[in-house]
C-alpha positions in Angstrom: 80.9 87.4 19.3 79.4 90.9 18.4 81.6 94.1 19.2 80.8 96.7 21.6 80.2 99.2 18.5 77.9 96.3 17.1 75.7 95.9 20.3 75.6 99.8 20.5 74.2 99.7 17.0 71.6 97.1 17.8 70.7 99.0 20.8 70.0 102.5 18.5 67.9 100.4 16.0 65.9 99.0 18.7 65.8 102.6 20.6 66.6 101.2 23.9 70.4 103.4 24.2 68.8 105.5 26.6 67.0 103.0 28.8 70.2 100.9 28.4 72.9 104.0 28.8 74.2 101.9 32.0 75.6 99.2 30.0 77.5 101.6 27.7 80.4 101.8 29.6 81.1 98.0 30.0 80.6 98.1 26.5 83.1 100.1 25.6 85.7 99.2 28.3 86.0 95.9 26.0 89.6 95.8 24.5 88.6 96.5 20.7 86.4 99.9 21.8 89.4 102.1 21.6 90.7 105.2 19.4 88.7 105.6 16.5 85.9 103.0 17.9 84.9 105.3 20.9 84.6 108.8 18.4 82.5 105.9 16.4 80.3 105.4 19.8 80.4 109.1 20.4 78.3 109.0 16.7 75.8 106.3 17.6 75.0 108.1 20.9 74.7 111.9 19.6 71.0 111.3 19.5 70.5 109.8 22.5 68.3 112.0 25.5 69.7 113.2 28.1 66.0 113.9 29.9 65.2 110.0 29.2 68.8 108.8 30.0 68.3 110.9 33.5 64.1 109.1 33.9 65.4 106.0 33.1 69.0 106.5 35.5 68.5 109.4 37.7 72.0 109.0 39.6 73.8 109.4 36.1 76.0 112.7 36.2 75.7 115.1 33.5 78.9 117.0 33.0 78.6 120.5 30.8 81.2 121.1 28.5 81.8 124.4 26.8 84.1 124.2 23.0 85.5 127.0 21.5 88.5 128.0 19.7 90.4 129.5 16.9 89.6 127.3 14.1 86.5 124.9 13.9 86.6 122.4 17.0 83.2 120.6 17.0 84.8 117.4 15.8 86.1 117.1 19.2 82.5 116.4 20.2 81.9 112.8 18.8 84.9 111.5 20.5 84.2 113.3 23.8 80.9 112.6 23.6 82.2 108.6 23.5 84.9 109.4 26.2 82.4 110.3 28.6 80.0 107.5 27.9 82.8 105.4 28.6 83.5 106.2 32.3 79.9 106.4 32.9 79.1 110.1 32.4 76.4 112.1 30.1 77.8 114.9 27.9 76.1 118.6 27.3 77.7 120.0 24.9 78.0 123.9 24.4 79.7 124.9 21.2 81.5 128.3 20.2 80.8 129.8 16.4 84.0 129.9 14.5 86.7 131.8 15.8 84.8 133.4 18.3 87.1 132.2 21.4 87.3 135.4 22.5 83.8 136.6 22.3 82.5 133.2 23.9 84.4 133.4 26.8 84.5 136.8 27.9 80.6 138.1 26.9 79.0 137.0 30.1 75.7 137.5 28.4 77.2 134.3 25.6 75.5 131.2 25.3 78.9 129.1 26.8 78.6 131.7 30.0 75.0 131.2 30.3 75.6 127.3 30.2 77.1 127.4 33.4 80.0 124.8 32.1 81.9 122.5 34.2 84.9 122.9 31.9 85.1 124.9 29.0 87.4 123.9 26.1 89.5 126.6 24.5 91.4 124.9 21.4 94.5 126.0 20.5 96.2 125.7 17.3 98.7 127.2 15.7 96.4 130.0 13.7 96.1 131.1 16.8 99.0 132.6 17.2 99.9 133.2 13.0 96.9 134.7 12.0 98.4 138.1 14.2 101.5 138.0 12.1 102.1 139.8 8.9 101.8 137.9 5.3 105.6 138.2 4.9 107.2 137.3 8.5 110.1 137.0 10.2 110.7 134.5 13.9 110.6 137.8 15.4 106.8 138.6 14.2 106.1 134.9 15.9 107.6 135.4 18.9 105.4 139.1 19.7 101.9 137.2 18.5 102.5 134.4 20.8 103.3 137.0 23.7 99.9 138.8 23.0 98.3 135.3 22.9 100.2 134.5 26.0 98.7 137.4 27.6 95.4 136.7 26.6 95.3 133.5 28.1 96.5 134.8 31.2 93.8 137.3 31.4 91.0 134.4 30.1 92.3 132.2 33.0 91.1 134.8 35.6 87.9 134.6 34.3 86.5 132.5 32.1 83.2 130.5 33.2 84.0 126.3 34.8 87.7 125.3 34.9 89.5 126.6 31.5 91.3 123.8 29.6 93.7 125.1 26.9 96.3 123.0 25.5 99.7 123.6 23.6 100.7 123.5 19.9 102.0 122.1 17.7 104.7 123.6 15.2 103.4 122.2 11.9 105.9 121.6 9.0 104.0 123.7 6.8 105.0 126.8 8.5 108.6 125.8 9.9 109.4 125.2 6.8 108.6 128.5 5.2 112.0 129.3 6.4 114.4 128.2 4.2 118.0 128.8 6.4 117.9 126.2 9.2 119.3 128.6 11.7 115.8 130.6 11.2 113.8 127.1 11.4 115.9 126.3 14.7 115.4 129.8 16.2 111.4 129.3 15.5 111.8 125.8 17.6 112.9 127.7 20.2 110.6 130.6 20.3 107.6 128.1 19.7 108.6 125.6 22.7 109.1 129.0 24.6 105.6 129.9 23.9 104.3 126.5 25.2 106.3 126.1 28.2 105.3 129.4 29.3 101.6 128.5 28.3 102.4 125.4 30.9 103.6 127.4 33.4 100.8 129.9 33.9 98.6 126.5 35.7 101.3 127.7 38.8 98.6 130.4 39.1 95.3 130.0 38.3 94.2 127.5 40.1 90.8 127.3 37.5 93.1 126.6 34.5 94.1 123.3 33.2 96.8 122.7 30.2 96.4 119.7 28.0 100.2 118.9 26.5 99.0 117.9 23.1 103.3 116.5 23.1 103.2 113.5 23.7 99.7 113.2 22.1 100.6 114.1 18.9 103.4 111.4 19.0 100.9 108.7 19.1 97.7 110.2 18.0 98.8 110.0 14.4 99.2 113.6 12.2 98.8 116.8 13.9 96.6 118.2 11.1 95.3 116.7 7.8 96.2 119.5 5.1 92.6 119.2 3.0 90.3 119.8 6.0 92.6 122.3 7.6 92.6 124.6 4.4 88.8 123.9 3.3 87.0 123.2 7.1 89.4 125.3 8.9 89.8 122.0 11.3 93.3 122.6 12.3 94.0 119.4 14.4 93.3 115.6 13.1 91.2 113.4 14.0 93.4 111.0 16.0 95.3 113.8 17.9 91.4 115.3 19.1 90.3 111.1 20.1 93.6 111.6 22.4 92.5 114.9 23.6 89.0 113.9 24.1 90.7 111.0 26.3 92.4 113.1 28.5 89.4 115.5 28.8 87.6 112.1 29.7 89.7 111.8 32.6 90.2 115.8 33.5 86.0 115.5 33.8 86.3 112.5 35.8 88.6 114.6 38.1 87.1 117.2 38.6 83.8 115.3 39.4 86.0 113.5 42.2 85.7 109.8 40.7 89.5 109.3 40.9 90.5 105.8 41.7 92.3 105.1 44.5 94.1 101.9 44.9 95.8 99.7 42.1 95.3 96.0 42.4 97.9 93.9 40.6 98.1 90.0 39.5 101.8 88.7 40.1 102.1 85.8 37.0 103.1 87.5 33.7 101.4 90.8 35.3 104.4 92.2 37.9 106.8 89.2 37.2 107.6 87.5 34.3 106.7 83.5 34.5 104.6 81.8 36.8 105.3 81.0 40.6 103.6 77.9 41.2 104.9 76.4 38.3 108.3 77.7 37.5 109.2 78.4 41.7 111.3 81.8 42.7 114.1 80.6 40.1 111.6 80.6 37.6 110.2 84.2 37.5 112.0 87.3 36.6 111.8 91.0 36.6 115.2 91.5 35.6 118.5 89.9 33.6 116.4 89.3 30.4 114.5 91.3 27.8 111.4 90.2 29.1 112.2 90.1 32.5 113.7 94.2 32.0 110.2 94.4 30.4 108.3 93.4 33.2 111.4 95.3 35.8 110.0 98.3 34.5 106.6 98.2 35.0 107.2 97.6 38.6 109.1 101.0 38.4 106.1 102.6 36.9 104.0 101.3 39.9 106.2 102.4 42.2 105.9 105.8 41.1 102.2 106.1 40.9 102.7 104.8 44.7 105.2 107.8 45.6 102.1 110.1 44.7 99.5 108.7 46.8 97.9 105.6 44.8 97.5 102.9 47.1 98.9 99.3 45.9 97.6 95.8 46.5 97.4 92.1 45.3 95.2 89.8 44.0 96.8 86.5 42.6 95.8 83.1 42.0 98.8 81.4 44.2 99.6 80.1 47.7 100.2 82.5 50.3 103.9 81.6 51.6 105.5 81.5 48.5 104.2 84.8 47.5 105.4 86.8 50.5 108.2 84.7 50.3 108.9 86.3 46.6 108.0 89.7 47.2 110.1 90.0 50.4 113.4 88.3 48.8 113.7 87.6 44.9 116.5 89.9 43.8 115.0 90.9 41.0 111.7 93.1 42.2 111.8 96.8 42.9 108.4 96.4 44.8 108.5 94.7 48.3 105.6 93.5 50.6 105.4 96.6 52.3 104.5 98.4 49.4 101.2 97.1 49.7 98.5 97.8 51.7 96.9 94.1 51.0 98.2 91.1 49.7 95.3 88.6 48.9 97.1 84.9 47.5 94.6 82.7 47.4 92.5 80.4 44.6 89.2 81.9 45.3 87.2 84.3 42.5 89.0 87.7 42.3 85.3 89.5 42.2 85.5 88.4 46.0 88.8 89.1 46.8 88.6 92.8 45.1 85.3 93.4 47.4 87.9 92.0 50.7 90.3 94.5 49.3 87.9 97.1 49.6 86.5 96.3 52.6 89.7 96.2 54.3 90.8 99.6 53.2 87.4 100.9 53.5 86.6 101.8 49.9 84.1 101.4 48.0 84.8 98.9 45.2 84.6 101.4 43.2 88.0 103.4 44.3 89.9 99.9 43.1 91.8 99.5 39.3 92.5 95.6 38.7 95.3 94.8 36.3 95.6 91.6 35.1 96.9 89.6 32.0 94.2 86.6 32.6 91.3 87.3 30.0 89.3 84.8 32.3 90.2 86.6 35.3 89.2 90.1 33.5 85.5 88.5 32.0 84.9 87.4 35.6 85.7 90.6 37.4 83.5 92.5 34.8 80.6 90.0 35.5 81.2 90.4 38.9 82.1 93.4 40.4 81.6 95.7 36.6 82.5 98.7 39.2 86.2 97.9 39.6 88.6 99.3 36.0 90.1 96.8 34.8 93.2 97.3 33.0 93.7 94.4 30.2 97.7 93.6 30.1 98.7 90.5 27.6 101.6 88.4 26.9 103.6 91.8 25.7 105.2 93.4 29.0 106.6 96.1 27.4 102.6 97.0 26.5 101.9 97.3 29.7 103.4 100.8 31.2 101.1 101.9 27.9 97.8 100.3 29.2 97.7 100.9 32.8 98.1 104.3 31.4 96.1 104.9 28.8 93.2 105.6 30.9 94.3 107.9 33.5 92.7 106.3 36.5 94.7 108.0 38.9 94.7 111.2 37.3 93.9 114.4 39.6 93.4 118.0 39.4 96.2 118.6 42.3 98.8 116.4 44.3 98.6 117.4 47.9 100.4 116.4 50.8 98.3 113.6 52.1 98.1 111.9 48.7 102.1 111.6 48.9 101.4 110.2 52.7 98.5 108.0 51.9 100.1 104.8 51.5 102.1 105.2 55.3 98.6 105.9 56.5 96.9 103.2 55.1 99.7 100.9 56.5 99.2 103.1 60.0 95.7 101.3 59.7 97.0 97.8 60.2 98.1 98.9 63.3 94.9 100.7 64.2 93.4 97.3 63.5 95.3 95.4 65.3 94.8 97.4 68.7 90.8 97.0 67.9 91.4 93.8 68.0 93.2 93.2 71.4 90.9 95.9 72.7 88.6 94.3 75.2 85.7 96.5 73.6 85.3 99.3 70.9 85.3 102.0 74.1 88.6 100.8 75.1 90.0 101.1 71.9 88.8 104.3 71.3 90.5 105.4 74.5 93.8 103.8 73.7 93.8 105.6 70.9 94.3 108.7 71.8 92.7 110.9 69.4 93.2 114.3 68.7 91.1 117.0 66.5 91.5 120.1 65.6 89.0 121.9 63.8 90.0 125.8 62.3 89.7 127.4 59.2 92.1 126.0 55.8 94.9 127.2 55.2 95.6 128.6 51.8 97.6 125.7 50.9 94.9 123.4 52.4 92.2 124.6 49.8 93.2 122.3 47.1 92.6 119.2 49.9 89.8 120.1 50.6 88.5 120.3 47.5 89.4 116.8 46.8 88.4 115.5 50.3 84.6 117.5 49.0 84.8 115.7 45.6 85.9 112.1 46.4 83.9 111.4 49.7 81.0 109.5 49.4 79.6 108.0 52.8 80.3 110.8 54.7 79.2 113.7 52.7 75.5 114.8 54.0 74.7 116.6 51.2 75.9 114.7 48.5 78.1 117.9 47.2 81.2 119.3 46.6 83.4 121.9 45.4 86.7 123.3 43.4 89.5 124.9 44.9 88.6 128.4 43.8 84.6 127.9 44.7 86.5 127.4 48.2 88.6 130.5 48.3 85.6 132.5 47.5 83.5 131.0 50.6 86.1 131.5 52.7 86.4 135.1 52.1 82.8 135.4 51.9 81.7 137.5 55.5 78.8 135.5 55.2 80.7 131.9 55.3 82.0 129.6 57.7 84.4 127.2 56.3 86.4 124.9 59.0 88.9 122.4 58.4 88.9 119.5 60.9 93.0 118.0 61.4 93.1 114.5 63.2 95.9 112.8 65.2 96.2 109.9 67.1 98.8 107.5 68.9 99.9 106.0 65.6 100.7 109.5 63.7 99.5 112.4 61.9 96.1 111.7 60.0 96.1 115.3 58.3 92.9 117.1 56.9 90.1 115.0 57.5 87.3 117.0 57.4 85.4 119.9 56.2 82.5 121.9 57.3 80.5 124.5 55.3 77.8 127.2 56.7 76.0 130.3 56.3 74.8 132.9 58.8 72.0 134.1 58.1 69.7 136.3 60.8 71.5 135.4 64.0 71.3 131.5 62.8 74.2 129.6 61.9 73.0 126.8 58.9 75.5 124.0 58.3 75.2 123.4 54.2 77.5 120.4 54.2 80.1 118.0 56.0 82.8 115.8 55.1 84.9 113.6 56.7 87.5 110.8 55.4 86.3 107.3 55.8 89.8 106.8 57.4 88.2 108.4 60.5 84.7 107.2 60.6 83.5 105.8 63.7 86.0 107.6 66.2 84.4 110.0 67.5 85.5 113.1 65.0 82.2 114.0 63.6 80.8 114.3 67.2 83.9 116.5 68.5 83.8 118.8 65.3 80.0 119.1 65.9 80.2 119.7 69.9 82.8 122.5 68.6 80.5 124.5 66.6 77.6 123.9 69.2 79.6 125.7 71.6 81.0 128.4 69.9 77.7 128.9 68.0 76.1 129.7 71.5 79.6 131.6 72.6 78.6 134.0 69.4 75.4 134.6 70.8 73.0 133.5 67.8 70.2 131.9 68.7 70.5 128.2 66.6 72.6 126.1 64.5 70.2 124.1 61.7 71.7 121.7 59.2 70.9 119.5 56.1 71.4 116.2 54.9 70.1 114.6 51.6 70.2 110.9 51.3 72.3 109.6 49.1 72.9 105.9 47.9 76.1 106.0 49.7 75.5 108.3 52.7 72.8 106.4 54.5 75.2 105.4 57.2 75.3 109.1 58.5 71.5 110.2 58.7 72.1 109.9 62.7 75.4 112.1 62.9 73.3 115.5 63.9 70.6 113.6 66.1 72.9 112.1 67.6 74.4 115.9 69.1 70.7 116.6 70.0 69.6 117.8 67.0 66.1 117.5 66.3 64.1 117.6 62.6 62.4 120.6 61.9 59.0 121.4 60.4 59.7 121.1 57.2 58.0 119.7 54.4 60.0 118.3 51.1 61.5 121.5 48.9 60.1 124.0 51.5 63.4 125.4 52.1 63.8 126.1 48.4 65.7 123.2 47.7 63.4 121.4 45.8 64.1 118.0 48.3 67.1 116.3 45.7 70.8 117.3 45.6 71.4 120.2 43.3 74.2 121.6 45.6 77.2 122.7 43.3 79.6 120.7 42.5 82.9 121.9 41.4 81.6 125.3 39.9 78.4 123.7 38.6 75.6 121.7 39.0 76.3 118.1 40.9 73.8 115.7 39.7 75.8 112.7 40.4 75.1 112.3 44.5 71.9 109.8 43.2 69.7 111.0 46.1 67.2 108.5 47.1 65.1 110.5 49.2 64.1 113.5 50.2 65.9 116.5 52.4 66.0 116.5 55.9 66.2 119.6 57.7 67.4 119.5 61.5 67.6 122.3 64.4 69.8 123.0 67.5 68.3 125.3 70.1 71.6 125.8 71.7 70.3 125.2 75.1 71.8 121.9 75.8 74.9 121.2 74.2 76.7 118.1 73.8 79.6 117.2 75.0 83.0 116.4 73.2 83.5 112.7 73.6 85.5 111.5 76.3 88.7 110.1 74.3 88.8 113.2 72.0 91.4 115.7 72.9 90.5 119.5 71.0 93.6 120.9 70.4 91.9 123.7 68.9 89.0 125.4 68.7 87.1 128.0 65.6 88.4 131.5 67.1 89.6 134.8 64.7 89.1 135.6 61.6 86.1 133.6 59.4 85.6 131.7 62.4 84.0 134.1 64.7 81.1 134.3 62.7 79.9 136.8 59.9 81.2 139.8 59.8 
């Protein structure tokens, strides 16, 4: 069987990588394309084009990377480059020169600025802060340089161009032990984990800045530097420490592009439990009591946390029903119970099917789910099947497997808000929506025994950083296929010229939270709608229509004389291209691009260009004449309506 790298190099010789880049990333999720292979791929795809990749797979998002630093840091670009690839996503590179950190990222008129980046690299390395100290020093000398590199940070934080990703460093031997007492060499420990827990702490606020902890990389990512290349190349961090920062900036582009997965899907036998329940019966499986069994004890632990900050669980097992709600609702030995999942699918049919129930259930796109499994069957079939769906690949070693699920971040996010901590009680909440649907008599009646409730006002400060996730994450409501960072979002909200609304959503069963978001501009006694959101949690209850009969309203309460809006089509939007017709809106005169738009979805995404929305067709424009104005649906209850401050229109 040829490797991934092998195929990849098959590919290159035949000059199909380009025309094939949408089988790269099953490629390398196979189990030997880690580490050092995927800075290999990174190689074999550095020539590839990005304007052929883009003819040949138009919906393939191109992420913009700026790299600069102290020392030289373009040999970060190879494994990146591969990173990337791996979760489906097209690297542009922008590299500093050499030691020109400072320059690059403050000289608006630099290449890096002119790039526009998404996230812009700034390595650190220990030069960085002993190239200010004198020849002969003392911990003293060390602890004022790495102040005035503190305070540089701060200041590049407030303003360099995308979302700034620094990282921490390393003490290396070679200058700890140039101090021969060890009280000296303990007092520079100090001083230098001072410097990087204060480097930490500055992400508390700027909300553009990200800090990599190269910590617990360097404990696996073999030898911080490697002496020859440090002294003659100036490369100040190894090769396997950058593949593990390149991993992590893998996932911190994933992030910030919204793709974050959303609910972990487990296999019970040898995956959560040690043994097999069909076989050995409750007695015969363990998660406790033995090495293996403490192995496997722990991992459930490690779920259980990702669960307490918002990552939804589930089930997929080859095994009978009764015996497995039977197991996770009594055996002794399990930390997680039945209701910690939001789906429990026993059964013997394929798993490609039951993931696509799963998602169907909890209305998410396959896409959104992680499967982890020990079965290399069950793995080859659910990457035949449904190649959308991460697969984590556990084996017979259960104290591996805290490592693997992991190594790849899935989960990862740019901020923990309040409804990622609640998700999992709403999701359960949903059940219960369900099962009043389905003693409803109709879909009306449910509605109305549902009591819904909608609020729709401008965010809070605290709410910004929700909103910015609901923006990046939602797919099938988003009408323009866009979406945007927490800062992009305080800006337009203080911008006179800006209408940013939050919609809030309640109902008999609890609390939904921030649902929805609305964007517009005013512009000449017009109000234009750029974009909405809104949570497929609350599709098809009336929230779009209330939100919209709000605006309507308040729009003609203002006095301006219409309210026009856009939507793009995007592969996954199609379902709302009726939402503004459907509050009397009608399609305006205009031809594709005529607006300026150029017809496809350009709209920023997180500071930068968003050219992952796929559109499939060309822009609609709609108008509202204000004359006849739709009413709020009957089982909606507005609790509050746009008034003071942004909300009154532009000032």
């Amino acid at each position: 069987m040829t490797t991934a790298l092998e195929q990849l190099r098959d590919l290159r010789a035949q000059g199909l990588l380009e025309k094939a880049y949408d089988r790269v990333p099953v490629l390398l999720a196979q189990e030997d394309a880690a580490g050092a292979a995927v800075a290999t791929a990174g190689r074999l795809l550095a020539g590839v084009d990005p304007g052929a990749v883009l003819e040949h797979h138009p919906g393939t998002p191109v992420v913009t990377v700026a790299v600069t630093g102290q020392s030289t840091v373009g040999h970060v670009v190879d494994p990146l480059r591969g990173e990337l690839a791996r979760h489906g996503l097209l690297l542009h590179a922008v590299l500093g020169e050499h030691g020109t950190y400072l320059r690059d990222l403050t000289d608006r008129g630099s290449e890096l600025w002119r790039a526009a980046p998404e996230l812009t690299l700034c390595l650190l390395d220990a030069e960085t802060v002993f190239s200010q100290v004198p020849p002969v020093w003392r911990v003293e000398d060390v602890e004022r340089a790495g102040r005035e590199v503190l305070d540089r940070c701060a200041a590049l934080a407030a303003g360099a161009p995308g979302t700034l990703v620094l990282n921490t460093v390393p003490l290396p031997r070679t200058y700890s032990h140039q101090l021969v007492d060890h009280r000296s060499r303990a007092l520079l420990g100090a001083v230098w984990r001072e410097f990087n827990a204060r480097l930490l702490r500055l992400t508390g606020s700027a909300t553009r800045l990200v800090v990599i902890d190269l910590e617990p990389l360097a404990g696996e990512g073999g030898p911080v530097t490697d002496p020859c290349l440090a002294r003659h190349a100036k490369v100040q961090l190894g090769a396997g420490l950058l593949a593990a920062y390149a991993r992590e900036i893998g996932h911190l582009a994933r992030a910030v592009r919204g793709r974050v997965r959303k609910c972990l899907v487990l296999d019970l036998d040898n995956t959560l439990w040690d043994g097999v329940l069909g076989d050995d019966g409750p007695d015969g499986i363990a998660a406790a009591g033995t090495l293996r069994g403490e192995a496997f004890g722990a991992f459930q632990k490690c779920v259980k946390q990702l669960a307490s900050q918002g990552v939804l669980l589930a089930v997929s097992s080859k095994n009978d029903e009764g015996p497995v709600l039977e197991a996770l609702n009594t055996h002794p030995d399990l930390v997680l119970r039945e209701t910690d999942f939001v789906a429990v699918n026993a059964n013997w049919e394929p798993k490609e099917g039951n993931l696509a129930d799963i998602a169907r259930a909890l209305d998410l796109g396959t896409d959104a789910l992680v499967l982890a499994d020990d079965s290399p069957a069950e793995r080859a079939g659910v990457r035949l099947g449904a190649p959308e769906v991460a697969v984590v690949a556990l084996d017979e070693e259960p104290a591996l497997h805290i490592t693997r699920l992991l190594a790849d971040g899935w989960f990862d996010t740019l901020a923990l808000t309040d409804e990622d901590r609640a998700r999992g009680g709403a999701y359960r909440r949903q059940r219960e929506r369900r099962a009043l649907h389905a003693g409803s008599g109709t879909h009306e009646e449910f509605l109305r025994a549902l009591e819904v409730t909608v609020e729709l006002a401008p965010p809070r400060r605290h709410e910004f950083a929700r909103v910015s996730q609901l923006t990046l994450r939602t797919r099938q409501f988003n009408l323009t296929g866009g979406g945007h960072s927490e800062s992009d979002l305080a800006a337009l909200a203080a911008d006179p010229q800006r209408l940013l609304l939050a919609a809030r959503s309640a109902d008999r069963f609890g609390d939904n939270g921030l649902v929805g978001a609305v964007l517009g501009t005013f512009a000449e006694g017009v109000l234009h709608l750029d974009n909405m959101w809104l949570s497929c949690r609350v599709l098809a209850r009336g929230v779009e229509q209330a939100c919209l009969a709000v605006l309507l309203a308040r729009a003609r309460a203002l006095g301006l004389s219409a309210v026009t809006a856009a939507y793009v089509p995007t592969v996954r939007n199609h379902r709302t291209r009726e939402v503004y017709p459907s509050c009397g809106f009608t399609r305006a005169d205009h031809a594709d691009g005529a607006d300026g738009s150029g017809g496809a979805d350009r709209s920023g995404g997180a500071g930068g260009t968003n050219w992952s929305a796929g559109s499939v067709d060309r822009k609609l424009v709609f108008h509202h004449d204000l004359t006849r104005l739709p009413d709020v649906p009957a089982h909606v209850r507005i609790t509050e309506t746009p008034g003071g401050g942004r909300a009154d229109g532009p000032r």
